[in-house]
MIMARRO-736447 format. One record per residue: residue in one letter; chain; z negated, x negated, y of N, C-alpha, C in turn. Coordinates in steps of 0.001 Angstrom, whole numbers, plus 500000, padded with zeros to 6 digits. Layout:
REM residues N
@resn: A	chain: A	nzz: Z	nxx: X	nyy: Y	cazz: Z	caxx: X	cayy: Y	czz: Z	cxx: X	cyy: Y .
...
***
This chain:
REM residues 66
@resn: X	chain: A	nzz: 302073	nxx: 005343	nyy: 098593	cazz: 301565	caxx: 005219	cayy: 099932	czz: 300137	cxx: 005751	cyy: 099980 .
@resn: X	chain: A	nzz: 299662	nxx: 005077	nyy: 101155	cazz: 297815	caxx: 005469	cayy: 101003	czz: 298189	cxx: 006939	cyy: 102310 .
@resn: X	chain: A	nzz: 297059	nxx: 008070	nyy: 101987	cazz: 296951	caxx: 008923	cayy: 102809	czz: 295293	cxx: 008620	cyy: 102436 .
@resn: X	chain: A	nzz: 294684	nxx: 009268	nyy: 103892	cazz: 293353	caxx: 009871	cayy: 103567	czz: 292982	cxx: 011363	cyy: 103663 .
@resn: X	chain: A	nzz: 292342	nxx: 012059	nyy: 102853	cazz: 291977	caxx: 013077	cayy: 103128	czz: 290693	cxx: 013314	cyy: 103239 .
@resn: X	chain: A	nzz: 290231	nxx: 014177	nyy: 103986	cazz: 288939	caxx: 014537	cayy: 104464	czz: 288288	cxx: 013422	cyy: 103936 .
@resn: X	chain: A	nzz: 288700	nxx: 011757	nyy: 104201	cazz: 287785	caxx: 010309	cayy: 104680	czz: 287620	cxx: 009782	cyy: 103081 .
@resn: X	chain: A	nzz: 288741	nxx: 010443	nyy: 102583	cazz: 288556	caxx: 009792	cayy: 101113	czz: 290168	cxx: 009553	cyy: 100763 .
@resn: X	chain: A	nzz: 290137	nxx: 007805	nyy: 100512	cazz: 291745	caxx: 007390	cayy: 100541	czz: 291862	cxx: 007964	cyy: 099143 .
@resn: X	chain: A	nzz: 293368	nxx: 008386	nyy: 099146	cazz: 294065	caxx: 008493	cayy: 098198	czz: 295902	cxx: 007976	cyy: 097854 .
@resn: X	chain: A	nzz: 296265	nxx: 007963	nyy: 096778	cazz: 297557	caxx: 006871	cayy: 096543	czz: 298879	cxx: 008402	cyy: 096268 .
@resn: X	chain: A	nzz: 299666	nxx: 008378	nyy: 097085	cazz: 300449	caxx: 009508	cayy: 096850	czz: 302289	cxx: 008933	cyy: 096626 .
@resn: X	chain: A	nzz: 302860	nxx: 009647	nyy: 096330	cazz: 304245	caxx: 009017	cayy: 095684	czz: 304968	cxx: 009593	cyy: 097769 .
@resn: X	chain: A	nzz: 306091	nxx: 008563	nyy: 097745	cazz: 306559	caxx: 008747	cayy: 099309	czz: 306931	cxx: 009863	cyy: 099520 .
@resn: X	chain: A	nzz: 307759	nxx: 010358	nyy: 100619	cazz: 308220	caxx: 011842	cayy: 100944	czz: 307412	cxx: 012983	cyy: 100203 .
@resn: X	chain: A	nzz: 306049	nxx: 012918	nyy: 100272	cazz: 305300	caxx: 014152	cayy: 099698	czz: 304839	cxx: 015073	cyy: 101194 .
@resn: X	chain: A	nzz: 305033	nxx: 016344	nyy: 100671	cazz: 304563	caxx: 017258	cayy: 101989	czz: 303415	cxx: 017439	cyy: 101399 .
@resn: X	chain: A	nzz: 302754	nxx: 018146	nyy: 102975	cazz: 301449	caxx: 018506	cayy: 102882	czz: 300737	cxx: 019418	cyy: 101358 .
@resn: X	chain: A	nzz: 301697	nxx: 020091	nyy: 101140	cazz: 302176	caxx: 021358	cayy: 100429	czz: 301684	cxx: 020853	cyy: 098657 .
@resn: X	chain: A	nzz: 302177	nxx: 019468	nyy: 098586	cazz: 302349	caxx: 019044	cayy: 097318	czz: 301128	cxx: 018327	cyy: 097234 .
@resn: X	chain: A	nzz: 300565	nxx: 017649	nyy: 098030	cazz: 299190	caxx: 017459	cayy: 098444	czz: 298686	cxx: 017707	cyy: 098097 .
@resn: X	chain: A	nzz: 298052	nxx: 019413	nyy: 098471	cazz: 296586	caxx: 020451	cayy: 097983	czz: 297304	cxx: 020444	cyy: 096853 .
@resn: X	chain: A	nzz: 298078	nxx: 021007	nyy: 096378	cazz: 298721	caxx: 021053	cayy: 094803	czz: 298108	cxx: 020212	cyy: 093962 .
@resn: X	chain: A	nzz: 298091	nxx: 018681	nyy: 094247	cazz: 297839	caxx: 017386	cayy: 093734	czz: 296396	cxx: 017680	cyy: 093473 .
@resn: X	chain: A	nzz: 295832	nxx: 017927	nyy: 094773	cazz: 294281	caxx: 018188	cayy: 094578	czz: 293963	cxx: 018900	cyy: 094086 .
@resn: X	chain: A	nzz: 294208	nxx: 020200	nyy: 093696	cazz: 293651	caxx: 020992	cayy: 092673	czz: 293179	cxx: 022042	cyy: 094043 .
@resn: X	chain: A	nzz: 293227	nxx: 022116	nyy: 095265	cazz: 293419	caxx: 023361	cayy: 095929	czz: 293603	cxx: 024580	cyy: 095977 .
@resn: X	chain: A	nzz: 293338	nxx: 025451	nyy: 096101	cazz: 293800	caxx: 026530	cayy: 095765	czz: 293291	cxx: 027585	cyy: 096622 .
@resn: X	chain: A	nzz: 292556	nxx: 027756	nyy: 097341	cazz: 291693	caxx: 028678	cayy: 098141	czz: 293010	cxx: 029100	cyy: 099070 .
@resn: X	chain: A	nzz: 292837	nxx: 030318	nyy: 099206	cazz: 294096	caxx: 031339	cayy: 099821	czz: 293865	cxx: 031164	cyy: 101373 .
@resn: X	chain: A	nzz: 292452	nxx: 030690	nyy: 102162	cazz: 292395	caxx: 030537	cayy: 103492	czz: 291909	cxx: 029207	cyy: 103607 .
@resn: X	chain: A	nzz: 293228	nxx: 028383	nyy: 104032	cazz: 292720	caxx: 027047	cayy: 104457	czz: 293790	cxx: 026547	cyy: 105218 .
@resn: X	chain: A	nzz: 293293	nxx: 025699	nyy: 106263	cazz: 293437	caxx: 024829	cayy: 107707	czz: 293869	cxx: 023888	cyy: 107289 .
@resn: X	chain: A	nzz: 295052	nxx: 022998	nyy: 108015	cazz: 294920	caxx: 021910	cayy: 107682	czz: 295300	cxx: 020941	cyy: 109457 .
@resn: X	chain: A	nzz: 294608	nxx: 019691	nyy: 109161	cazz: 294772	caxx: 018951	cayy: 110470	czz: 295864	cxx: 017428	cyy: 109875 .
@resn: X	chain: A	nzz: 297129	nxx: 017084	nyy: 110434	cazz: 297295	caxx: 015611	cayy: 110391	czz: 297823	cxx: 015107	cyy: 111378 .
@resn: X	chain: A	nzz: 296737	nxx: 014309	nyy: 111227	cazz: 296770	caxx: 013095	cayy: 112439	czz: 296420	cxx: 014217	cyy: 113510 .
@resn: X	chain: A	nzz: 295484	nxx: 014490	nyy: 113405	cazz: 295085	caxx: 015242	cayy: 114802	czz: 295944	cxx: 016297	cyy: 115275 .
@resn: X	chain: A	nzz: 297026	nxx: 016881	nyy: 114711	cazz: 297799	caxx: 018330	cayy: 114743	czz: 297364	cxx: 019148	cyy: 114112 .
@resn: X	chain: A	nzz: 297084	nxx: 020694	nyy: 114329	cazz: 296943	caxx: 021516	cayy: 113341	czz: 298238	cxx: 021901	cyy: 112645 .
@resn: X	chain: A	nzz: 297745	nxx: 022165	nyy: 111688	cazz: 299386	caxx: 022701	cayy: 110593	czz: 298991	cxx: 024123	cyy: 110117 .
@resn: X	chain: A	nzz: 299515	nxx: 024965	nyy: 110391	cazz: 299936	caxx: 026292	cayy: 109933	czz: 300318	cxx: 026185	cyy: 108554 .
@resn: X	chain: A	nzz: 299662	nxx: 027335	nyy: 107655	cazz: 300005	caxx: 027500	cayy: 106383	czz: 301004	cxx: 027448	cyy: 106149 .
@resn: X	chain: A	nzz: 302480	nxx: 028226	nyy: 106625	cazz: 303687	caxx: 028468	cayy: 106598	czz: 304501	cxx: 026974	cyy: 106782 .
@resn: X	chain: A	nzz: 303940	nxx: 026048	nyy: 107545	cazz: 304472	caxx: 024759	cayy: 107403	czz: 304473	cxx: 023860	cyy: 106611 .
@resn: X	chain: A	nzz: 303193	nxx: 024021	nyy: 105563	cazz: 302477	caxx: 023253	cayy: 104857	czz: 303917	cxx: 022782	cyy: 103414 .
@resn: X	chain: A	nzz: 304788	nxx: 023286	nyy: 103506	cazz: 305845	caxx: 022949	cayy: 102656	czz: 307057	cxx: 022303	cyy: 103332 .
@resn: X	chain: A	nzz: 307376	nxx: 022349	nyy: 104555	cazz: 307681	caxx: 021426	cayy: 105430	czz: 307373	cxx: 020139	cyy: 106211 .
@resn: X	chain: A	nzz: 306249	nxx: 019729	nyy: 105902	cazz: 305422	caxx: 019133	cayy: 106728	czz: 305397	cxx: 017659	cyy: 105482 .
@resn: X	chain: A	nzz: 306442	nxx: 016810	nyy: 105657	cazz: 306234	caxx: 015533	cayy: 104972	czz: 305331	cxx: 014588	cyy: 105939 .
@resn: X	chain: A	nzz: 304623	nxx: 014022	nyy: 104762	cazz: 303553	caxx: 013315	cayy: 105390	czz: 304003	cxx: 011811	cyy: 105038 .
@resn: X	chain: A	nzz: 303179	nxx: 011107	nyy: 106045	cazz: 304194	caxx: 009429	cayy: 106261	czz: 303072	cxx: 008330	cyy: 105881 .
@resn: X	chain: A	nzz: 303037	nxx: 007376	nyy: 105901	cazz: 302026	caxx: 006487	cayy: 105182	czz: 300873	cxx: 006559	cyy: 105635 .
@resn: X	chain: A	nzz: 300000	nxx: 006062	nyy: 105911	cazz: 298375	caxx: 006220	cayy: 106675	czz: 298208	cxx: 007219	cyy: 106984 .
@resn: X	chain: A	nzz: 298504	nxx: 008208	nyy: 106992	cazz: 298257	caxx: 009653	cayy: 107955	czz: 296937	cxx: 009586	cyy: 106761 .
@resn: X	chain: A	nzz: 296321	nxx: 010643	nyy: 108449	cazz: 294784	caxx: 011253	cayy: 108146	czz: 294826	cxx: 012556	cyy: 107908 .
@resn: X	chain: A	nzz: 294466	nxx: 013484	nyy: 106674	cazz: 294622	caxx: 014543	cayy: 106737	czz: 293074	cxx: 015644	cyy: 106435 .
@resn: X	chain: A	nzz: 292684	nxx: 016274	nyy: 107238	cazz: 291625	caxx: 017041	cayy: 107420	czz: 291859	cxx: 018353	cyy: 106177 .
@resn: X	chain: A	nzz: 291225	nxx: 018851	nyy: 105531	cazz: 291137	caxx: 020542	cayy: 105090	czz: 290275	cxx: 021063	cyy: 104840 .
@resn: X	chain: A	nzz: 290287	nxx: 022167	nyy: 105639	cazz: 289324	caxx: 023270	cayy: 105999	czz: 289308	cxx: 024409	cyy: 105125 .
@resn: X	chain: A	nzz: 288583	nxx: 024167	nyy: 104198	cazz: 288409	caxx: 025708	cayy: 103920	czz: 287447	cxx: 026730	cyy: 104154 .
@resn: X	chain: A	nzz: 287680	nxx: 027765	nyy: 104409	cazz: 287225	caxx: 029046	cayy: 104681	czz: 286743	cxx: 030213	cyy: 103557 .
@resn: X	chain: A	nzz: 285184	nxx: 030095	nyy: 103511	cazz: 285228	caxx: 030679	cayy: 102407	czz: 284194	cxx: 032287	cyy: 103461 .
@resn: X	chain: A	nzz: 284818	nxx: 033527	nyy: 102337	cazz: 284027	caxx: 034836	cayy: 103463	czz: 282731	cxx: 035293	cyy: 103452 .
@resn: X	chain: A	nzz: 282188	nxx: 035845	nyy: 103180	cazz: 280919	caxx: 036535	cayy: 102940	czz: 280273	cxx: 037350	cyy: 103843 .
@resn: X	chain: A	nzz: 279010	nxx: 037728	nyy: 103483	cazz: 277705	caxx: 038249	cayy: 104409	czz: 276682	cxx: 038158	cyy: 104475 .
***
């Protein structure tokens, strides 16, 4: 199934959560946002959260400094 993320399609195997996603991508940053389809998703969901064909998925990361 096609998802897009942050406006760049990608080809993912069906019933994948958000979770397995950043995994896929090589993600890893300990503070990051995520939006699909225009919902925010809480970190704690991000392993619950199966994603369905076309969905648009946003990620934010947060990096700290000064």
């Amino acid at each position: 199934m096609q998802i897009k993320v942050n406006g760049r399609l990608y080809n993912f195997d069906d019933n994948i959560t958000l979770e397995n996603i950043i995994n896929q991508l090589n993600i890893s940053f300990p503070n990051i946002i995520a939006e699909v389809n225009g919902e925010v998703i809480t970190k704690e969901q991000f392993s619950k959260t199966v994603i369905e064909n076309n969905s648009v998925i946003e990620l934010i990361k947060f990096v700290g400094g000064g």
